[in-house]
PQR file of N, CA, C, O and H, with PARSE charges and radii, in Angstrom:
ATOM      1  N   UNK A   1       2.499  99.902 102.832 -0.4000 1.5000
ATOM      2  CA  UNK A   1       2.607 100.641 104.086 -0.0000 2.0000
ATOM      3  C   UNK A   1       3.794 100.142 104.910  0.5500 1.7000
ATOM      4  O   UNK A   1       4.519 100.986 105.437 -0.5500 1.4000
ATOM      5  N   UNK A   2       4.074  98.726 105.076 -0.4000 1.5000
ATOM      6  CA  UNK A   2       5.135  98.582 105.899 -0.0000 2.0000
ATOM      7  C   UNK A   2       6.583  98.555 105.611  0.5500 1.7000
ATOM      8  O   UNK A   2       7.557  98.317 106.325 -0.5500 1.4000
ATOM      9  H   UNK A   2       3.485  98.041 104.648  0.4000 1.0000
ATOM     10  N   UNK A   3       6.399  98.994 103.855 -0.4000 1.5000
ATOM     11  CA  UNK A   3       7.987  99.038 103.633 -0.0000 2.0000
ATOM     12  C   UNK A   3       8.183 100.440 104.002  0.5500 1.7000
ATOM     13  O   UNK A   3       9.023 100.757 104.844 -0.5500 1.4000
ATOM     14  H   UNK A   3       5.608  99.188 103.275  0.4000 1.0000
ATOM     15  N   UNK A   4       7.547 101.168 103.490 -0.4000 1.5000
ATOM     16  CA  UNK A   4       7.673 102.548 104.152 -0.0000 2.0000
ATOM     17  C   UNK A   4       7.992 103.012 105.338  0.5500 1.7000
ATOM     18  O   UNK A   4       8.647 104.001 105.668 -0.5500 1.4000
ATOM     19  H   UNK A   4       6.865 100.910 102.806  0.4000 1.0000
ATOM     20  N   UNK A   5       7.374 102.064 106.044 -0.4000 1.5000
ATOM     21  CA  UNK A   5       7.254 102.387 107.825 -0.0000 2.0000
ATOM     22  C   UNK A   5       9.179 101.889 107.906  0.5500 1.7000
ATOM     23  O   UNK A   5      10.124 102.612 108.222 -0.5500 1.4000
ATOM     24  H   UNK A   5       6.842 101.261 105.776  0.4000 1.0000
ATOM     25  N   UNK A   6       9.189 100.369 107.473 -0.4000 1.5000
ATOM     26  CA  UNK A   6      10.630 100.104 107.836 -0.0000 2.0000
ATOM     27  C   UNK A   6      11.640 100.829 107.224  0.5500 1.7000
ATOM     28  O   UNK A   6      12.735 100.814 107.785 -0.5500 1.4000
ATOM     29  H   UNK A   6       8.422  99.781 107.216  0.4000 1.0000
ATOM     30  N   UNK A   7      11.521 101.440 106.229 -0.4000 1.5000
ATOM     31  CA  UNK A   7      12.709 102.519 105.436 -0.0000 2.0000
ATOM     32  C   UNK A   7      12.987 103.640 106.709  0.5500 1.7000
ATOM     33  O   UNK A   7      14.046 103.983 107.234 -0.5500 1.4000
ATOM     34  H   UNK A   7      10.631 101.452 105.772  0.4000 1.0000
ATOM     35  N   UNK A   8      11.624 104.041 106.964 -0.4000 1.5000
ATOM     36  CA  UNK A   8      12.195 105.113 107.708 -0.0000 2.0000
ATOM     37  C   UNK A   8      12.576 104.765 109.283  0.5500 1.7000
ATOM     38  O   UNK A   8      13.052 105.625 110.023 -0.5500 1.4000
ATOM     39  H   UNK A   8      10.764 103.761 106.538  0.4000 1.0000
ATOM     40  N   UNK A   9      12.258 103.130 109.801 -0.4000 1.5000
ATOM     41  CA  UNK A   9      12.254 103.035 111.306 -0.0000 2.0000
ATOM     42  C   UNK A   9      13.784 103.003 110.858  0.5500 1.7000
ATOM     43  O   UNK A   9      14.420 103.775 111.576 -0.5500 1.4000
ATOM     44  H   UNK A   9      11.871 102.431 109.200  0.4000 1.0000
ATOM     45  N   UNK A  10      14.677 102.302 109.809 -0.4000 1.5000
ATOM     46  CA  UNK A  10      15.868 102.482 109.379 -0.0000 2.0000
ATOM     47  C   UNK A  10      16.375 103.599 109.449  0.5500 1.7000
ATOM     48  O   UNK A  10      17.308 103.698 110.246 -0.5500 1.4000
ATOM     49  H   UNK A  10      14.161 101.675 109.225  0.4000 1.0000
ATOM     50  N   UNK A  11      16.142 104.314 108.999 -0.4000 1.5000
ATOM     51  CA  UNK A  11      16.801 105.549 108.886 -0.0000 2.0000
ATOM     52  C   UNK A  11      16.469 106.256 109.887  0.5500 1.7000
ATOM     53  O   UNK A  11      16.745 107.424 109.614 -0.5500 1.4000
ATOM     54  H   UNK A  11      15.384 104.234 108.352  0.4000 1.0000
ATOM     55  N   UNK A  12      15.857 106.143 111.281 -0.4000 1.5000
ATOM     56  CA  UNK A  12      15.835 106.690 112.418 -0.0000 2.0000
ATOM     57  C   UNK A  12      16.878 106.520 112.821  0.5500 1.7000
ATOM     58  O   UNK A  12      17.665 107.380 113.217 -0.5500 1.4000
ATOM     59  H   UNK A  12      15.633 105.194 111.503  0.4000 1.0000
ATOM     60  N   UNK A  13      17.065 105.033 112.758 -0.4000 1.5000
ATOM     61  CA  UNK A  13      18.270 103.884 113.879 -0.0000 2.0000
ATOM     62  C   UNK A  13      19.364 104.671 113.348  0.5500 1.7000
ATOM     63  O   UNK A  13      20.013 105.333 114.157 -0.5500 1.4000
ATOM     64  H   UNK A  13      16.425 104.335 112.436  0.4000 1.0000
ATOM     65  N   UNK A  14      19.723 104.716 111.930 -0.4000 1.5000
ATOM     66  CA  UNK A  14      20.952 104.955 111.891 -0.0000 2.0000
ATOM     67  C   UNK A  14      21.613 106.315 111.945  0.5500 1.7000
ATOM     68  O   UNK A  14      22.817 106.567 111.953 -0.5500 1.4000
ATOM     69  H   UNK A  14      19.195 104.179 111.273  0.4000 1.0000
ATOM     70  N   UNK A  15      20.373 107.302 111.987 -0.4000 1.5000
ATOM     71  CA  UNK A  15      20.574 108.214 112.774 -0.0000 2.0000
ATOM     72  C   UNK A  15      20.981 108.467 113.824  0.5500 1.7000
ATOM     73  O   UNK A  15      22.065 109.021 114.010 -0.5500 1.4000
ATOM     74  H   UNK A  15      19.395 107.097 111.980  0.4000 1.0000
ATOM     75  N   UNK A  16      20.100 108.068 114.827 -0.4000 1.5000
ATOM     76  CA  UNK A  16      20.242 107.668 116.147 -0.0000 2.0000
ATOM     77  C   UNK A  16      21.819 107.227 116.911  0.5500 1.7000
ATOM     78  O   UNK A  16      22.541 107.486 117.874 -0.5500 1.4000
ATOM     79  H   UNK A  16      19.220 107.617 114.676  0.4000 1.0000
ATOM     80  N   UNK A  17      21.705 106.324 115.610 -0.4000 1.5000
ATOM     81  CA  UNK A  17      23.372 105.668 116.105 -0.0000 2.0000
ATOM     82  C   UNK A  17      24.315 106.400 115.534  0.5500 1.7000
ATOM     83  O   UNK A  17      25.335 105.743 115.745 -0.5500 1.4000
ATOM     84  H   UNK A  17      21.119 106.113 114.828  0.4000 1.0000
ATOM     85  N   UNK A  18      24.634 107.403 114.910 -0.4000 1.5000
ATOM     86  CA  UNK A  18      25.674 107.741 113.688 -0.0000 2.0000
ATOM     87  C   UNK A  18      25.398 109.362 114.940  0.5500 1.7000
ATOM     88  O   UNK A  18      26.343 110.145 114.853 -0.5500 1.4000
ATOM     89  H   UNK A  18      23.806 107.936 114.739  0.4000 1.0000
ATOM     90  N   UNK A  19      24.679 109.650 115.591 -0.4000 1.5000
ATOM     91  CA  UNK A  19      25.034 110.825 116.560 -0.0000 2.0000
ATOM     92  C   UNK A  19      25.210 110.361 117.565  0.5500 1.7000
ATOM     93  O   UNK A  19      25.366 111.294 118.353 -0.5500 1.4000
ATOM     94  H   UNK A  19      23.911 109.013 115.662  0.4000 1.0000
ATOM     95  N   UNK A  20      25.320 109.050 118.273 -0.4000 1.5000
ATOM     96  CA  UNK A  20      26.058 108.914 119.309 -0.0000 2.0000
ATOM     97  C   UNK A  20      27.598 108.808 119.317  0.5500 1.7000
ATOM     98  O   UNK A  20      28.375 108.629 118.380 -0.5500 1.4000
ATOM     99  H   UNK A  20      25.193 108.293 117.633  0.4000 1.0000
ATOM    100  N   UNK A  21      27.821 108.971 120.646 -0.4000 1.5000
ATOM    101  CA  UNK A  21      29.816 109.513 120.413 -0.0000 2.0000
ATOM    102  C   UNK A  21      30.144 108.150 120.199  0.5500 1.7000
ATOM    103  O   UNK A  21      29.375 107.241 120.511 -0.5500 1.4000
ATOM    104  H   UNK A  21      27.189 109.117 121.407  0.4000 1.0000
ATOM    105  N   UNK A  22      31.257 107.970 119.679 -0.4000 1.5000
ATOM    106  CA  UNK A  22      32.044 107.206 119.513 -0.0000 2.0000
ATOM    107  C   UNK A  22      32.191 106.170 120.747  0.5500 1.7000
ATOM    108  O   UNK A  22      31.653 105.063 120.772 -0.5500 1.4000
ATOM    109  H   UNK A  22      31.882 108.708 119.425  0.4000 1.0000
ATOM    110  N   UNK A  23      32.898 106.638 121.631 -0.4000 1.5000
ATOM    111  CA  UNK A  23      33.084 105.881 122.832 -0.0000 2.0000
ATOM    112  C   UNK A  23      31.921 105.217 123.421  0.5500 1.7000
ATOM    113  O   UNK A  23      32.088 104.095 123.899 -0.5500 1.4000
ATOM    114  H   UNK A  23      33.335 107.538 121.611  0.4000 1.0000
ATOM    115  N   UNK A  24      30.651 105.817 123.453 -0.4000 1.5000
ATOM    116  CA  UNK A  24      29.462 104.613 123.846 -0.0000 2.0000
ATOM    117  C   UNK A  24      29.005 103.790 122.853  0.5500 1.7000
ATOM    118  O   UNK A  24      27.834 103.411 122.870 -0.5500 1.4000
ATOM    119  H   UNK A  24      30.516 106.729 123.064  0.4000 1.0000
ATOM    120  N   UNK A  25      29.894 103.402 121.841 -0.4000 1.5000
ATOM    121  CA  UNK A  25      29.623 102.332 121.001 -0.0000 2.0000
ATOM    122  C   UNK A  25      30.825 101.370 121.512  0.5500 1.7000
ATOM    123  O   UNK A  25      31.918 101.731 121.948 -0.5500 1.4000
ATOM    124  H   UNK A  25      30.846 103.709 121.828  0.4000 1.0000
ATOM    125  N   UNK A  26      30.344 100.070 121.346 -0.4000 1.5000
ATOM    126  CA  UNK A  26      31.461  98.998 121.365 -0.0000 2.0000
ATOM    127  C   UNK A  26      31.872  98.539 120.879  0.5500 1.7000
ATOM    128  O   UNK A  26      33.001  98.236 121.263 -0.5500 1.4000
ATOM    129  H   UNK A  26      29.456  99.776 120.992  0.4000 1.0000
ATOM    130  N   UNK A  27      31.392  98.001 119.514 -0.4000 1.5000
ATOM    131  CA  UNK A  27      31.923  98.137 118.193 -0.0000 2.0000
ATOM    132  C   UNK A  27      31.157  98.196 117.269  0.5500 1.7000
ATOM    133  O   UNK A  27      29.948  98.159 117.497 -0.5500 1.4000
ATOM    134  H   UNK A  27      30.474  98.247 119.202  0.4000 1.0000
ATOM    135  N   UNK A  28      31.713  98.317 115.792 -0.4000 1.5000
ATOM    136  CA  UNK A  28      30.736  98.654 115.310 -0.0000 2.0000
ATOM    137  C   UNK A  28      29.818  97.497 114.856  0.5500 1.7000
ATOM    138  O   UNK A  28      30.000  96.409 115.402 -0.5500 1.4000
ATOM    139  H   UNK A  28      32.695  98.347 115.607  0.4000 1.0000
ATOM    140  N   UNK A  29      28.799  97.615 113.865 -0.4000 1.5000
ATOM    141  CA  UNK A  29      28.199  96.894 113.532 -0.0000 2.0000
ATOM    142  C   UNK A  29      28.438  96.691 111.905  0.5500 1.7000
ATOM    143  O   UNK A  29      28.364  97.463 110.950 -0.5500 1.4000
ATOM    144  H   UNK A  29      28.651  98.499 113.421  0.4000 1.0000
ATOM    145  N   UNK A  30      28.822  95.020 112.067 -0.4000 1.5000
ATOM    146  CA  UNK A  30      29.177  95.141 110.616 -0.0000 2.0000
ATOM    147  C   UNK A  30      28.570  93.679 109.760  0.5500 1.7000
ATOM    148  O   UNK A  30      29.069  92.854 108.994 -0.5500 1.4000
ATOM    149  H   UNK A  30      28.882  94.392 112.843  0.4000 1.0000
ATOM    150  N   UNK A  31      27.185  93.914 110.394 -0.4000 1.5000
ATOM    151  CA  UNK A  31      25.994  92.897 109.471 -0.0000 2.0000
ATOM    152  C   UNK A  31      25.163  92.662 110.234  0.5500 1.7000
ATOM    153  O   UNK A  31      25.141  93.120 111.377 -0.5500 1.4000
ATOM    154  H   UNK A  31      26.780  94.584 111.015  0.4000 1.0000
ATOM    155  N   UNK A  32      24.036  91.645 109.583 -0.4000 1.5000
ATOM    156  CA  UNK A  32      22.393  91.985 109.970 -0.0000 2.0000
ATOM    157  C   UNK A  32      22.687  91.405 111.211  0.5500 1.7000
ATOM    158  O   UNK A  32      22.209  92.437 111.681 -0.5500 1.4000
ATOM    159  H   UNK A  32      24.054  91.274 108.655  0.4000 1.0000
ATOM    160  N   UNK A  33      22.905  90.965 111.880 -0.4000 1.5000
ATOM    161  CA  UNK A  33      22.374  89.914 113.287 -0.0000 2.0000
ATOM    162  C   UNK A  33      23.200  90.564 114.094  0.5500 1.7000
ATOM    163  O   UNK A  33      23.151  89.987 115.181 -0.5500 1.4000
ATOM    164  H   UNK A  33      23.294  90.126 111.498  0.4000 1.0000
ATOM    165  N   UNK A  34      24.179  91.763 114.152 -0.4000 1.5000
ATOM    166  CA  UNK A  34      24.969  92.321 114.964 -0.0000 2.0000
ATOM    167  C   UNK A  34      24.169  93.515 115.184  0.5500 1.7000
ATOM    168  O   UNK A  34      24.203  93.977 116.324 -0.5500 1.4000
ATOM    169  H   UNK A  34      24.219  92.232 113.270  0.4000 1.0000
ATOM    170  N   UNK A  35      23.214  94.300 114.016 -0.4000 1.5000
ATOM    171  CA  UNK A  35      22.227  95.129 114.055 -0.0000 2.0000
ATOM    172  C   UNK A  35      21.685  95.125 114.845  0.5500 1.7000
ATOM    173  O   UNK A  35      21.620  95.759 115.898 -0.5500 1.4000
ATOM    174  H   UNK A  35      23.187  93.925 113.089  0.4000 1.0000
ATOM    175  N   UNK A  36      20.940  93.931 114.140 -0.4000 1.5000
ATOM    176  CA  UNK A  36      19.719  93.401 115.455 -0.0000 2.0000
ATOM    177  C   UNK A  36      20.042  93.125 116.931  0.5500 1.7000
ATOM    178  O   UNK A  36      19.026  93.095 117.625 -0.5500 1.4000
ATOM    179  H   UNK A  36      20.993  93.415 113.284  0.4000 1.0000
ATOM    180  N   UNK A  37      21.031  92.944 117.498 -0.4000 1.5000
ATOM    181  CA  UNK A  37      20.975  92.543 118.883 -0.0000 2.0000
ATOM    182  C   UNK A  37      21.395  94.239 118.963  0.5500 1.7000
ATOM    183  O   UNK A  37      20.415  94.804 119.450 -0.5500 1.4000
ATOM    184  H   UNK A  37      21.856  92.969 116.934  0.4000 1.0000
ATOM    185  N   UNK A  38      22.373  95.142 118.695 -0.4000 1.5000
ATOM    186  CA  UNK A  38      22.124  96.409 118.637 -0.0000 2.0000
ATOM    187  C   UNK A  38      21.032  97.680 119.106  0.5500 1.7000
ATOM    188  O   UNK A  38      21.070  98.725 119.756 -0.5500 1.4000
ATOM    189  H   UNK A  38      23.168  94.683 118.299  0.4000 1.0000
ATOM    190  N   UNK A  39      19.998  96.825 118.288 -0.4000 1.5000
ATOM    191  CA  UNK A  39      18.534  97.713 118.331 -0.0000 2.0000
ATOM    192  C   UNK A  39      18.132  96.750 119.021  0.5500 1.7000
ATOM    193  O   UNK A  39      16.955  96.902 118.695 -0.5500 1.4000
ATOM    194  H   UNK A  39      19.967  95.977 117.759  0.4000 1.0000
ATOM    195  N   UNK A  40      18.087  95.582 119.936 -0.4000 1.5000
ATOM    196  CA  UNK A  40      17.569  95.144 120.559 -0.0000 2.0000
ATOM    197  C   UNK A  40      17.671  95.595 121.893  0.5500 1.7000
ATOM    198  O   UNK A  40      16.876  95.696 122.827 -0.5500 1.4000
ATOM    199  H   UNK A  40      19.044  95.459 120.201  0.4000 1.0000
ATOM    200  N   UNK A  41      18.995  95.865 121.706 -0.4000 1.5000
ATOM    201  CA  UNK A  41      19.474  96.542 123.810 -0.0000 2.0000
ATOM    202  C   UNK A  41      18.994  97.552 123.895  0.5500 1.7000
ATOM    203  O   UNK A  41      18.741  98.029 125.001 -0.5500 1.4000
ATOM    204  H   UNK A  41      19.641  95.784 120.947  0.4000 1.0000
ATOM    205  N   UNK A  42      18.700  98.238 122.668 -0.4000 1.5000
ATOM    206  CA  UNK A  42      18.249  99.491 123.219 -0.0000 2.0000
ATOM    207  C   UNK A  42      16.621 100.517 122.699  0.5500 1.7000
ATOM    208  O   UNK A  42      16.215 101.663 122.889 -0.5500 1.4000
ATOM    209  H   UNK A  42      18.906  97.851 121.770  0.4000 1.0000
ATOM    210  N   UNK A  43      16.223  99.526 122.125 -0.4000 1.5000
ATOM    211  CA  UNK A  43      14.744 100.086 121.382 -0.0000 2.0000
ATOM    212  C   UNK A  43      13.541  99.081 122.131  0.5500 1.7000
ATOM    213  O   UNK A  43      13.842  98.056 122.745 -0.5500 1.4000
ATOM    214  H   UNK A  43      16.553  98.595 121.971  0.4000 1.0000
ATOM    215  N   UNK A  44      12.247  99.536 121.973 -0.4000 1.5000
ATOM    216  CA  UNK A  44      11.462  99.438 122.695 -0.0000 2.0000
ATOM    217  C   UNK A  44      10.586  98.712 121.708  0.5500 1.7000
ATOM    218  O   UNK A  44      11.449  98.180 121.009 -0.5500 1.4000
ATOM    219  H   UNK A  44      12.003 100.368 121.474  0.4000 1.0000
ATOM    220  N   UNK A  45       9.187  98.272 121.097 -0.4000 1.5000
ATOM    221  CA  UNK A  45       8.456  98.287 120.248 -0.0000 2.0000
ATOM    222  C   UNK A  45       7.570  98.877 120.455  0.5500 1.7000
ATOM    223  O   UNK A  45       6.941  98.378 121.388 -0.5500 1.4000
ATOM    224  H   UNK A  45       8.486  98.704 121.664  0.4000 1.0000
ATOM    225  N   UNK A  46       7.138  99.726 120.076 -0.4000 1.5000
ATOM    226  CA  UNK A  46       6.039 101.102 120.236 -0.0000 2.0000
ATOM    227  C   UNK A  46       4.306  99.846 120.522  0.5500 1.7000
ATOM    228  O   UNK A  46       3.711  98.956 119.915 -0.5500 1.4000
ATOM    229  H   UNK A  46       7.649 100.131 119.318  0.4000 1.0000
ATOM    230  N   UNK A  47       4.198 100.669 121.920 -0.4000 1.5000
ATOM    231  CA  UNK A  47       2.565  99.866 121.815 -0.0000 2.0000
ATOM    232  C   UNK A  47       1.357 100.103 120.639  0.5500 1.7000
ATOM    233  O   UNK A  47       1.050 101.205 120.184 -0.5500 1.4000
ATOM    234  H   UNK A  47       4.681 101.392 122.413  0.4000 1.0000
ATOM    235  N   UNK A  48       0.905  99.138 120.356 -0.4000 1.5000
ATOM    236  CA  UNK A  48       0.124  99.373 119.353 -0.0000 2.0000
ATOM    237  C   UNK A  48       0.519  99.207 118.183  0.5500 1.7000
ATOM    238  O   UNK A  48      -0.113  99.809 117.316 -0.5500 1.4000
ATOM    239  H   UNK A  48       1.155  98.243 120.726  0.4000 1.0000
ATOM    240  N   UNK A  49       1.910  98.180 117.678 -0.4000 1.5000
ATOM    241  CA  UNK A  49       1.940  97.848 117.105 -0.0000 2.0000
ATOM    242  C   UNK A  49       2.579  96.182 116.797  0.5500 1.7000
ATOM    243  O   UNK A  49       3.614  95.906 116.192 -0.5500 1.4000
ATOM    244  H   UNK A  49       2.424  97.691 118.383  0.4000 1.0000
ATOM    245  N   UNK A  50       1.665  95.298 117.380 -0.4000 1.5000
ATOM    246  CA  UNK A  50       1.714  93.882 117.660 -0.0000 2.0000
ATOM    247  C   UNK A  50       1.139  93.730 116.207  0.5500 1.7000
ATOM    248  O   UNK A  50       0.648  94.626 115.522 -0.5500 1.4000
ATOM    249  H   UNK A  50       0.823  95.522 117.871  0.4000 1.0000
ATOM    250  N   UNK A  51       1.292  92.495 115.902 -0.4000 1.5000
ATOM    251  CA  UNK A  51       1.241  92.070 114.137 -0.0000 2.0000
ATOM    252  C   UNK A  51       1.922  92.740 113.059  0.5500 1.7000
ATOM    253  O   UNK A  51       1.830  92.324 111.905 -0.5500 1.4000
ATOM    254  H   UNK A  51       1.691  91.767 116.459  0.4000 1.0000
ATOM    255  N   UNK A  52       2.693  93.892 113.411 -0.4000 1.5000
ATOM    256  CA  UNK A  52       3.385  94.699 112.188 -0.0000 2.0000
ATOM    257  C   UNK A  52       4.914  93.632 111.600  0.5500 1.7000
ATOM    258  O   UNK A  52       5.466  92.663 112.122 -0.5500 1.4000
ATOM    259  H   UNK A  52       2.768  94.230 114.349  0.4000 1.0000
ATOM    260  N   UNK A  53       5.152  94.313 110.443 -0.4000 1.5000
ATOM    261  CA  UNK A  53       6.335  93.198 110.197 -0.0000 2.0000
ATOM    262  C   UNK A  53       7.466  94.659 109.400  0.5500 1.7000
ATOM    263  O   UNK A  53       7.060  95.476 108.574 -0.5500 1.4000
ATOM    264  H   UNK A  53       4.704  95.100 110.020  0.4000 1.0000
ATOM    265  N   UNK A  54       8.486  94.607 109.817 -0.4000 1.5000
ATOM    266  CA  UNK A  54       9.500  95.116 109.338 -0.0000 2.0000
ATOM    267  C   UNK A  54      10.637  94.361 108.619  0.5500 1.7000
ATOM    268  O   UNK A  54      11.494  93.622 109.104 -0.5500 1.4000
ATOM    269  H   UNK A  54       8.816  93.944 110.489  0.4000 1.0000
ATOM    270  N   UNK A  55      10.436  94.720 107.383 -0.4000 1.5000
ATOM    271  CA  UNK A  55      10.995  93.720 106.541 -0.0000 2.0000
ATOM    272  C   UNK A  55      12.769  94.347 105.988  0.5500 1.7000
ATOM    273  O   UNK A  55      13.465  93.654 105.247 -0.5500 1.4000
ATOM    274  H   UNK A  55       9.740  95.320 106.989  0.4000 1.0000
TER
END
């Protein structure tokens, strides 16, 4: 169940990010820990899901 869940919370993000314009990006992201602070400024963790693990 949770690789599933993280394939697609993935493929939200990079959705998400790949239709925003150009100019409200600052640069790009070009590896895991630049990701992560990325989706950190701007994603939430959905309530109701404390103990989940996205791998």
């Amino acid at each position: 169940m949770a690789k599933p869940f993280a394939t697609l919370l993935l493929a939200a993000a990079v959705s998400v990010l790949s239709d925003l314009p150009a100019r409200s990006q600052v640069a790009p992201v070009n590896n895991w820990a630049e990701f992560r602070e990325a989706m950190a400024a701007c994603w939430t963790v959905p309530p109701g899901t404390e103990g989940s693990l996205i791998a």
